[in-house]
C-alpha positions in Angstrom: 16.3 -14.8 -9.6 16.3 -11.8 -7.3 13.2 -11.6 -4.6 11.0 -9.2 -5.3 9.5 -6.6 -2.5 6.2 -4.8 -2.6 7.7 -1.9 -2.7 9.3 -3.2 -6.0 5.8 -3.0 -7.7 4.0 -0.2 -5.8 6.7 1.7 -4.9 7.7 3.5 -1.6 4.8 4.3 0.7 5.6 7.9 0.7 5.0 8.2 -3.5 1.4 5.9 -3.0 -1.5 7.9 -5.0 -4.0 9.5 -2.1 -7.4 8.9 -3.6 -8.7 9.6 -0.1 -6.1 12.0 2.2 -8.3 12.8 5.1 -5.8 15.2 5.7 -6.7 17.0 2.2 -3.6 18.4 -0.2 -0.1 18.6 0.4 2.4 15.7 1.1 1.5 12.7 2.6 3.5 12.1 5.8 2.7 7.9 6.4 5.5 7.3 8.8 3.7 5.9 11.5 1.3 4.4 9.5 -0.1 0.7 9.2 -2.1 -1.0 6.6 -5.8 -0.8 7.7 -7.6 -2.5 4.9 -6.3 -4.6 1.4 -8.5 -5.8 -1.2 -8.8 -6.2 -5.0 -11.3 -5.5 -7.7 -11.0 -6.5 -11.4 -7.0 -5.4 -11.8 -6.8 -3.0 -8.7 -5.6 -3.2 -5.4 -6.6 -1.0 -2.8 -4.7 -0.4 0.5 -6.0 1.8 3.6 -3.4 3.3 6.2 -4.2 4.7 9.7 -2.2 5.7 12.2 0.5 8.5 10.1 0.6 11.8 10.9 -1.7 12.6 7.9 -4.3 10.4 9.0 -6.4 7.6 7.6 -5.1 7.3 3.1 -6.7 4.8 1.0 -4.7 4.3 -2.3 -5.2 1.7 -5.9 -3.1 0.6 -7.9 -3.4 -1.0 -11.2 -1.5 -5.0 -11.1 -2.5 -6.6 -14.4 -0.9 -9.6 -13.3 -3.6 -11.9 -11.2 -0.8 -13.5 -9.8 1.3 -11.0 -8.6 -2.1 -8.7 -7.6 -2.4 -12.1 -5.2 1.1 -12.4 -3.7 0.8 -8.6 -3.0 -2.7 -8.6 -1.4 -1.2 -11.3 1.2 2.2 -9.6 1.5 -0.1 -6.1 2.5 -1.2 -7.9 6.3 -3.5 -5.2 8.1 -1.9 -4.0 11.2 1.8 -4.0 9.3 3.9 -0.6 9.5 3.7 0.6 6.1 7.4 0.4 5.3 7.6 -3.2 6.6 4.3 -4.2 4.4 6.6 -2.6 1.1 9.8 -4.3 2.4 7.8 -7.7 2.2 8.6 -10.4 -0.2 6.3 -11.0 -2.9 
């Protein structure tokens, strides 16, 4: 069996869903960015960024499996660059 990355489940951090975008519309340029906050609720993980060019993000994403939701919570370490958080193994 293959490893499996974050990024395998919630994709690249460039396509996360901005529920907060301090920066308001348009694109969300997160290179640069590390993982501020991670936590779940019921099914959802949320993740906070600081730090890209379009400022502080806050995304959540719907993991159904408890397991998995776990695995990814600890894989999502605050002060990780984004892209190294979504390269981790889960």
């Amino acid at each position: 069996m293959n490893a499996r990355a974050v990024r395998d489940v919630l994709g690249e951090p460039e396509t996360w869903p901005n529920h907060l975008h301090v920066a308001g519309e348009g694109p969300t340029e997160i290179r640069g960015a590390t993982i501020s906050q991670v936590f779940s609720a019921g099914s959802d993980i949320a993740v906070g960024t600081d730090g890209g060019a379009c400022g502080a993000t806050f995304s959540i994403f719907a993991v159904e499996d408890q397991e998995l939701r776990d695995r990814i919570e600890r894989a999502l370490r605050p002060g990780l660059d984004v892209h190294e958080a979504a390269a981790a193994e889960i």
